[in-house]
C-alpha positions as a printed NumPy array, in Angstrom:
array([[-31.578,  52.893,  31.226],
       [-28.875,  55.44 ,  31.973],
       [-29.099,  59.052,  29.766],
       [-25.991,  60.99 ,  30.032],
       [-25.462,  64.92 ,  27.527],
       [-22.443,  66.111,  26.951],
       [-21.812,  69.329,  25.024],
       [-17.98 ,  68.257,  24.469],
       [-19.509,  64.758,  22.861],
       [-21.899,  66.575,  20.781],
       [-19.458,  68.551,  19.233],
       [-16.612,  65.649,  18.562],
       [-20.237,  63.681,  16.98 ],
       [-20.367,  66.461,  14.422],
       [-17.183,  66.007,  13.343],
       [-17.828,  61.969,  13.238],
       [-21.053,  63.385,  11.133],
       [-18.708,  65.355,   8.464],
       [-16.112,  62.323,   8.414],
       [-19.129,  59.608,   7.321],
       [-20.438,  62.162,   4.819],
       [-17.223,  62.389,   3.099],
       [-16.867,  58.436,   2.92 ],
       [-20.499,  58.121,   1.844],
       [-19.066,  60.635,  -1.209],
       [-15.973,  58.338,  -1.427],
       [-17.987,  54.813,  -2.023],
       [-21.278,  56.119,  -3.811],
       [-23.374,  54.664,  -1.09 ],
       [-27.007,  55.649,  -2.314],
       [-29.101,  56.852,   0.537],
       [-31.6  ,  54.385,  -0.392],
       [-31.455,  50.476,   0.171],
       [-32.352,  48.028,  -2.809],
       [-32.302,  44.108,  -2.53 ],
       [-31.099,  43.128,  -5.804],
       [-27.882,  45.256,  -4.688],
       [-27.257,  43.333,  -1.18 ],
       [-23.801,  43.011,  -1.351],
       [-22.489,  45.432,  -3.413],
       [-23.747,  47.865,  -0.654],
       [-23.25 ,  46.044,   2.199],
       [-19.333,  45.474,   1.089],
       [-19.392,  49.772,   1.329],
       [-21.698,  49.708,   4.061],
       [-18.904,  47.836,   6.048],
       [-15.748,  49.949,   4.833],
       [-17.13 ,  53.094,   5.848],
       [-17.908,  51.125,   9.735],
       [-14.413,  50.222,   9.515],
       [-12.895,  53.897,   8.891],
       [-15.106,  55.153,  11.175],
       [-14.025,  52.799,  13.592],
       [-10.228,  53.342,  13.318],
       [-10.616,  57.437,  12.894],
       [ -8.936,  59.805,  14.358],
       [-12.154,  61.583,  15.556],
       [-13.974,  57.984,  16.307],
       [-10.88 ,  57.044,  18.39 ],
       [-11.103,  60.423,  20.358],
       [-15.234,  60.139,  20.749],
       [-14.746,  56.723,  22.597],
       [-11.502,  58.511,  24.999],
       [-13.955,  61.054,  25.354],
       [-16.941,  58.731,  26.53 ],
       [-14.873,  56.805,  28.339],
       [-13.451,  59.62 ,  30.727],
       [-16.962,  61.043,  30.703],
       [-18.275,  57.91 ,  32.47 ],
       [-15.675,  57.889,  35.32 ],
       [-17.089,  59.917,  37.805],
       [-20.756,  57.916,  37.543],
       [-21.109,  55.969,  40.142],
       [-23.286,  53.338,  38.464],
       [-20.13 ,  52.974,  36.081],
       [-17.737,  52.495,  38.75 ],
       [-17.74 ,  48.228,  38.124],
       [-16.88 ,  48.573,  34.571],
       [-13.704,  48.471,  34.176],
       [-13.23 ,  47.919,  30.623],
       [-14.317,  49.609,  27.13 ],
       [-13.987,  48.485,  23.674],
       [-13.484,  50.477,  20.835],
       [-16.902,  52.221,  18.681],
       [-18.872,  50.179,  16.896],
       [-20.433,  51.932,  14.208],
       [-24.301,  50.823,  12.492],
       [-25.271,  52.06 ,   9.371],
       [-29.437,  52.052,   7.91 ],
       [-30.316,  53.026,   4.7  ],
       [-33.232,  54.2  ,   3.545],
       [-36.185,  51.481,   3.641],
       [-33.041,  49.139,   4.674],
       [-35.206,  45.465,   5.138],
       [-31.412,  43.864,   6.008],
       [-31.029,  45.927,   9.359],
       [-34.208,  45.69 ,  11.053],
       [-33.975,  43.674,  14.389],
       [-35.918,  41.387,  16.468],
       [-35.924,  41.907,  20.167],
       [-32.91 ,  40.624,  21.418],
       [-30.148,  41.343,  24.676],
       [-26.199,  42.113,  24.292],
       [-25.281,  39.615,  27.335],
       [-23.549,  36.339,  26.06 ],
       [-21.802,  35.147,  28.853],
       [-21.009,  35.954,  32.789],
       [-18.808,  39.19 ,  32.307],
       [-21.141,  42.115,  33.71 ],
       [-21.601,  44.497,  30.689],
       [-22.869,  47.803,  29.964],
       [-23.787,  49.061,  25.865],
       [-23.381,  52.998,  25.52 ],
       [-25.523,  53.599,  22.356],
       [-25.368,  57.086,  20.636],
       [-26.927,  58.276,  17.404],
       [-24.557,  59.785,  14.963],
       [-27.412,  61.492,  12.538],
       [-30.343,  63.632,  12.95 ],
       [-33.119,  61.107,  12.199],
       [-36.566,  61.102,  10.779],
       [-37.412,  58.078,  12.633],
       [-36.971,  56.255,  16.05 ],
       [-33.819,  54.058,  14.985],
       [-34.358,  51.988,  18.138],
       [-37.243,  50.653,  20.634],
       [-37.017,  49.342,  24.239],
       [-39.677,  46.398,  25.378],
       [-41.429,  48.109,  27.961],
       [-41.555,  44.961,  30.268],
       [-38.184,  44.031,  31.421],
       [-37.094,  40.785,  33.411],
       [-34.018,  39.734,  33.314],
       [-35.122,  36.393,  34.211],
       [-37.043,  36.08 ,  31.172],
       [-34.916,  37.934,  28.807],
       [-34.072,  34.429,  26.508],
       [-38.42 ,  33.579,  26.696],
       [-39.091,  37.146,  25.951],
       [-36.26 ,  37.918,  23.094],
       [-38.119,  34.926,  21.074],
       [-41.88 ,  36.508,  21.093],
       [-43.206,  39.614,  18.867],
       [-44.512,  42.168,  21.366],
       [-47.373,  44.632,  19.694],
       [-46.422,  47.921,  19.006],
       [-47.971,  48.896,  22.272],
       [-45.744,  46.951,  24.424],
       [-42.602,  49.082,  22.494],
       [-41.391,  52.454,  23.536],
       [-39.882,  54.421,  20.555],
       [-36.701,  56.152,  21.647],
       [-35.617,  59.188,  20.109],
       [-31.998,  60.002,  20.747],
       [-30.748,  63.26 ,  20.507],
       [-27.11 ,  64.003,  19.23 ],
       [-24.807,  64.253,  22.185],
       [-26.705,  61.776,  24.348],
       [-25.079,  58.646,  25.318],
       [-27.514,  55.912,  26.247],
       [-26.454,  53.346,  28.511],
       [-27.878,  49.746,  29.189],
       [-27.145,  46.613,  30.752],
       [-26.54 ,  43.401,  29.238],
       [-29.713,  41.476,  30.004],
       [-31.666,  44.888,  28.583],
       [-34.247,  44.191,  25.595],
       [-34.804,  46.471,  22.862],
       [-34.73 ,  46.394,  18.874],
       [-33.688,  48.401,  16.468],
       [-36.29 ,  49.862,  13.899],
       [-36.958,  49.875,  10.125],
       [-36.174,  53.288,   8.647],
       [-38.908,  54.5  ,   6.622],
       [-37.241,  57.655,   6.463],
       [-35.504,  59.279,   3.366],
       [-32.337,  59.269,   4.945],
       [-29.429,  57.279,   5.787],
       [-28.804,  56.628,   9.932],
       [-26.054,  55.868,  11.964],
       [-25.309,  55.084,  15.205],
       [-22.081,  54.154,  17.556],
       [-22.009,  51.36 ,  20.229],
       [-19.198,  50.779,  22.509],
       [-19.316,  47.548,  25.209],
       [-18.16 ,  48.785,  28.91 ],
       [-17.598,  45.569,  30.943],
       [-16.156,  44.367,  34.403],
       [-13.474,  42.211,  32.895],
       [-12.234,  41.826,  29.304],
       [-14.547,  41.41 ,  26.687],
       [-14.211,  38.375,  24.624],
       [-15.055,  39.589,  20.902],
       [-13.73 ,  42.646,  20.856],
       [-10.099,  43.522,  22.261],
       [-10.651,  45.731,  24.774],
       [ -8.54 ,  48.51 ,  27.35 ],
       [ -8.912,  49.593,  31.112],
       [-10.719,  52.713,  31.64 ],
       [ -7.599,  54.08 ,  32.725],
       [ -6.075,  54.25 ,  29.231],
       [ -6.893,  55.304,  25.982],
       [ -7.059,  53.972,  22.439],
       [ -3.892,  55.695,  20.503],
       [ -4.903,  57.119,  16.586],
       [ -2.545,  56.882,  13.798],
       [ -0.651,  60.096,  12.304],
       [ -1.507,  60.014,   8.593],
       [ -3.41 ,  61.352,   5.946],
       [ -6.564,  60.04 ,   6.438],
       [ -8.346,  60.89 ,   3.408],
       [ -5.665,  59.909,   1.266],
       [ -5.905,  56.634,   2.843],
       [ -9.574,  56.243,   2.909],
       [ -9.119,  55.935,  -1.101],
       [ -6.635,  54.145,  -1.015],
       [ -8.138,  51.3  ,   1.471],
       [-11.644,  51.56 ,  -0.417],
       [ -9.779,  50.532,  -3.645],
       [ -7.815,  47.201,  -2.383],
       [-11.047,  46.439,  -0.513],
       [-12.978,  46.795,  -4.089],
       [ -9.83 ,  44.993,  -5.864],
       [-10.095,  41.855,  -2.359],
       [-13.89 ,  41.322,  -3.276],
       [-13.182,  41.14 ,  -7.026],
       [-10.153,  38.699,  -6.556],
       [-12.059,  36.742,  -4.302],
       [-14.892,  36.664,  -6.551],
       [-13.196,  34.471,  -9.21 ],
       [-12.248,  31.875,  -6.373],
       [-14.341,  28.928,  -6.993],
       [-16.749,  28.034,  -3.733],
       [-17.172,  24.393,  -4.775],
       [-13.239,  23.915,  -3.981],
       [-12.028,  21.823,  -0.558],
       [-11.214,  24.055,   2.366],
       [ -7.521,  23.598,   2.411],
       [ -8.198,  24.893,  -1.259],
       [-10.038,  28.113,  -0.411],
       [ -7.521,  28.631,   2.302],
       [ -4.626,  28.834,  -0.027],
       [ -6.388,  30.468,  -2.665],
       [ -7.369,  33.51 ,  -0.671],
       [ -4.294,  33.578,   0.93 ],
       [ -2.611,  33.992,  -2.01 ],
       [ -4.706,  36.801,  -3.19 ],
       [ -4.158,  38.808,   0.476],
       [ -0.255,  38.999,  -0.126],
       [ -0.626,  39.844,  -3.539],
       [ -2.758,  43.376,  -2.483],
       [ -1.713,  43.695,   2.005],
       [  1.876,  44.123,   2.534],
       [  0.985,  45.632,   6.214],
       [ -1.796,  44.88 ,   8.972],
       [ -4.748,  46.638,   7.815],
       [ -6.932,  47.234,  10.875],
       [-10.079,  48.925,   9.557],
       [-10.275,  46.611,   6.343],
       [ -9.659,  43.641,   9.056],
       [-13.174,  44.953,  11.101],
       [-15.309,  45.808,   7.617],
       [-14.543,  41.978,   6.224],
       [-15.489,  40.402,   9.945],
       [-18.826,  42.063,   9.279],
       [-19.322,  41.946,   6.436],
       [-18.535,  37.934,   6.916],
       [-21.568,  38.02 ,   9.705],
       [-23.711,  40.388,   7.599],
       [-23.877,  37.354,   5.232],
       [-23.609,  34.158,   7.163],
       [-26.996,  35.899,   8.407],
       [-28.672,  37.407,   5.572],
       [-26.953,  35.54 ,   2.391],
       [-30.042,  33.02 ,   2.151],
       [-32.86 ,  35.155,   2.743],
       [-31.295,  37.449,  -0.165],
       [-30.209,  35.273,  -2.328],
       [-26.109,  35.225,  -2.683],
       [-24.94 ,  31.9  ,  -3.761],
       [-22.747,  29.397,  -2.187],
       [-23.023,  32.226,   0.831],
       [-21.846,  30.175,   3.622],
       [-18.387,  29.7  ,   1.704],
       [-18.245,  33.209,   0.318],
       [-18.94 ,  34.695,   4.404],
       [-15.81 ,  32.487,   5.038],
       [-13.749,  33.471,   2.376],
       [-14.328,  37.451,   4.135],
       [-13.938,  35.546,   7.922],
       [-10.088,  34.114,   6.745],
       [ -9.425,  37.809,   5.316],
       [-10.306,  39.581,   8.144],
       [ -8.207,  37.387,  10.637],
       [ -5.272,  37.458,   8.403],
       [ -5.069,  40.921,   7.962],
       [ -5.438,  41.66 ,  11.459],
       [ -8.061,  39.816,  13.728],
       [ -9.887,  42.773,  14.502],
       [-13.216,  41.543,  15.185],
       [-13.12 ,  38.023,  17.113],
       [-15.984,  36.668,  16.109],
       [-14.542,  35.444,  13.119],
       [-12.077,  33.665,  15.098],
       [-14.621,  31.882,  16.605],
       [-16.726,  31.424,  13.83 ],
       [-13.373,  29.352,  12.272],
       [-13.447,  27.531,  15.6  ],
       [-16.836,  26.354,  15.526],
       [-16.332,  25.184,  11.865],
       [-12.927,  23.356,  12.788],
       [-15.443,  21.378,  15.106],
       [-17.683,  20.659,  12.702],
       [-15.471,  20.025,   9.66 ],
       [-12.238,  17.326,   9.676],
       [-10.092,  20.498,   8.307],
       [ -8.705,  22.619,  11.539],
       [ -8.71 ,  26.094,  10.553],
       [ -7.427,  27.599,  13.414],
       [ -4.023,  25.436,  12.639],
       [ -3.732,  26.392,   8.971],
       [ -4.709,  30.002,   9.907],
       [ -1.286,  30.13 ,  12.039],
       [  0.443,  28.241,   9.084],
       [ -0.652,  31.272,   6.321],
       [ -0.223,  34.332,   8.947],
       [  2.063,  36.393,   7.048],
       [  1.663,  39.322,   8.562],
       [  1.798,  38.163,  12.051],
       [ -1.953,  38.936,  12.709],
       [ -3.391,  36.594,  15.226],
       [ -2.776,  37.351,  18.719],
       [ -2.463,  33.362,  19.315],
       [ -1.546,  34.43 ,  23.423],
       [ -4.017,  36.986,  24.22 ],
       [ -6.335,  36.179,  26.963],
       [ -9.487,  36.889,  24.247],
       [ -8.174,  34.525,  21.753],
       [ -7.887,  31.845,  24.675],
       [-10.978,  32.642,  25.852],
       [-12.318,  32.152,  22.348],
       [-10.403,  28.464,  22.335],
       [-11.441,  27.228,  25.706],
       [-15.287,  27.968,  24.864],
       [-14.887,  25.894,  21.946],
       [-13.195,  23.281,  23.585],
       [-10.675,  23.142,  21.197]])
């Protein structure tokens, strides 16, 4: 594990601090996490990751991380970096509590920077004191006592940097307060589920009025979940397709790029918890939020694979229809990510 301070990050992390209080204020977020309330949070849990995300000062913290890395030699191989990805815990938040698990999914050499973005009361993460990389996939699937776990506790400022074959968890906060932390990917070639840039560029921010937009994108995100609340789950595919498509033009005359990211998580946030807390018909409802996201902008590709694997299991081919109903132009059908995405799928 690799622990680089940076008085230049700290400072640009304070301003990322101020920027998720004022969305917190603009959403209503309460600090702490209730069940019965799973997705109304979780749909403003995953706007705010997406503003963050796309902000000017989240765009300028991952420049700044990026050309902070370049003269460390054990970065040299890592050619590549992806954009922040922000986490959010609530208070007593059972929904974001980890098992052990490892960022590596395929052969591309990768590196996760992990920085906190709040002054916890609680280690937010834990590294498995025994590490193998031979025995990562064995070890990810066993509960290690808490005496086999080293708490870390991250100070703002400090990047922390590990490789992809690297186990560790993140924690249940117990605190009174809500945590958040930024992860960026740094690989040797492009990485296949998030669009990444060389080291030698920089992601470009958009001249606008932010806050003015913030309320603006939070209310035809409220307005989307709504609209697509009235679809009904029991109809065919081509059905739900059309249906949601028609509800996107009606509110996105333009790419939205931040809206594109919160939907792909909030897809993934439940495909994965939607059974254990209870949303109904939750496997249709993540895919209503999957066909969003990649029609207003592809942002995050797992949902491009997630319609891939589906196409394989279902007669209907959503990747086809998906090209059919993109309005807006969104899906980068030629990119070397999306063909990565195809070939793995054998499609």
């Amino acid at each position: 594990m690799l622990n680089i301070s940076n008085q230049n990050i700290k400072s640009l992390v304070i301003k990322n601090q101020e920027l998720l209080n004022l969305l917190l204020s603009i959403t209503g977020l309460e600090k702490k996490w209730q069940k019965e309330n799973f997705l109304e949070i979780e749909i403003k849990k995953c706007f705010i990751r997406g503003e963050l995300r796309y902000s000017t000062v989240g765009i300028n913290l991952a420049n700044l991380i990026s050309n902070t890395i370049k003269l460390n030699k054990k970065m040299n191989s890592f050619n590549y970096f992806t954009r922040i990805y922000p986490m959010i815990h609530l208070s007593e938040d059972m929904s974001e509590e980890s098992k052990i698990h490892f960022d590596q999914s395929d052969n591309n050499d990768l590196m996760t920077c992990w920085l906190t973005i709040t002054e916890n009361e609680y280690s937010p993460i834990s590294i498995l004191k025994l590490q193998n990389k031979y025995f990562k996939k064995i070890f990810s699937k066993i509960h290690f006592p808490n005496l086999l776990m080293k708490p870390i506790e991250p100070k703002i400022g400090e990047l922390n940097f590990w490789d992809g074959h690297f186990l560790h968890k993140g924690n249940y906060n117990y605190s009174k307060k809500i945590s958040c932390a930024y992860q960026m990917k740094f690989s040797k070639n492009k990485y296949n589920y998030e669009f990444s840039i060389e080291k030698k560029n920089e992601f470009e921010s958009e001249s606008l009025n932010e806050k003015e937009n913030f309320s603006i994108n939070y209310d035809k995100l409220k307005k989307l979940t709504i609209k697509l609340n009235q679809i009904n789950l029991k109809s065919d595919n081509k059905e739900l397709l059309l249906k949601t498509f028609n509800i996107l033009k009606e509110i996105f005359q333009n790419k939205n790029m931040p809206i594109s990211f919160a939907l792909s998580v909030l897809a993934q946030r439940i495909f994965v918890n939607g059974k254990k807390f209870n949303i109904s018909d939750y496997l249709n409802k993540s895919l209503l939020y999957d066909i969003c996201s990649i029609l207003l902008g592809c942002e995050n590709l797992i949902s491009y694979d997630r319609m891939c694997k589906l196409s394989k299991k279902n007669q209907f081919n959503f990747i086809e229809n998906l090209n059919k109903y993109d309005f807006l132009k969104s899906i980068p059908t030629e990119s070397y990510e999306l063909r990565e995405i195809i070939k793995k799928n054998n499609l």
